[in-house]
C-alpha positions in Angstrom: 0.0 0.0 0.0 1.6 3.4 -1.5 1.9 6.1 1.8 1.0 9.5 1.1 0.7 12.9 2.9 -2.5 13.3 5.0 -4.0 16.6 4.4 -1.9 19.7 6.0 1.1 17.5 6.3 4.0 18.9 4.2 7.4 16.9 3.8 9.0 13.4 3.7 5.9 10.7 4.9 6.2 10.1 8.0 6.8 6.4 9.1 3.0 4.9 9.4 2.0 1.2 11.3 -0.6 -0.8 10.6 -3.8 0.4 12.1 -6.0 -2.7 11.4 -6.0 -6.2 13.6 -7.9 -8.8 13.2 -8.5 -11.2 16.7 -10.8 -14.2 17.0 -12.5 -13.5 13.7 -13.3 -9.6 14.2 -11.9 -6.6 12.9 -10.4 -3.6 15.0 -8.8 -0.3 13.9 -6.1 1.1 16.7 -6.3 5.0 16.8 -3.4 7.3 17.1 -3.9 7.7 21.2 -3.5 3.8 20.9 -6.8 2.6 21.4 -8.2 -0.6 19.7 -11.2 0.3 18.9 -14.2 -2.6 17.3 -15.1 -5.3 17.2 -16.3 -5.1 13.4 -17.2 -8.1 11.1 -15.3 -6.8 8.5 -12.2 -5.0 7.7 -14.5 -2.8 5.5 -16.7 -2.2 8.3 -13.8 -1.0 10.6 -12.0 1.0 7.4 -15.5 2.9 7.7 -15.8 3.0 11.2 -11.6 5.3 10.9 -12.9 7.7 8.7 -16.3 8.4 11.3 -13.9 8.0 14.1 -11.7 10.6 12.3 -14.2 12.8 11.1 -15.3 13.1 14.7 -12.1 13.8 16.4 -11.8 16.4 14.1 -15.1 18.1 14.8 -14.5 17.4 18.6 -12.4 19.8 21.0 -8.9 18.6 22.2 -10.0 17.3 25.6 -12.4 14.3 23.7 -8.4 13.4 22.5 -7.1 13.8 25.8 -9.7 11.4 27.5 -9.3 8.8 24.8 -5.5 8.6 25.9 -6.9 6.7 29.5 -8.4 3.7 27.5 -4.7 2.9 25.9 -4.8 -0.8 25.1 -2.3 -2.2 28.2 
């Protein structure tokens, strides 16, 4: 899969990990606060539950980030 610039990033691509995980048949997407977040049934269904995760952080203030940073996976 080809990396690219997300939008408002300028420069070299920064070095990305794998944000899907599959475990005991379901799907999960890991956030950038490094939360797993699913189950799903599908890896479609958790590719479109990153862009509404992401399309909510963005619309949310800071502190909704900040919070998410207690539910870390351990």
């Amino acid at each position: 899969m080809a990396t690219s610039n997300r939008a408002g990033e300028q420069g070299s691509v920064p070095s990305r990990h794998g944000r899907y995980l599959q475990k005991d048949g379901y799907w999960y997407y890991t956030t950038r606060e490094g939360v797993d977040i699913g189950p799903f049934d599908s890896r479609d269904d958790a590719e479109t539950g990153v862009g509404e995760f992401i399309d909510f952080i963005q619309a949310s203030e800071p502190k909704v980030s900040d919070m998410l940073k207690q539910y870390r996976a351990a």
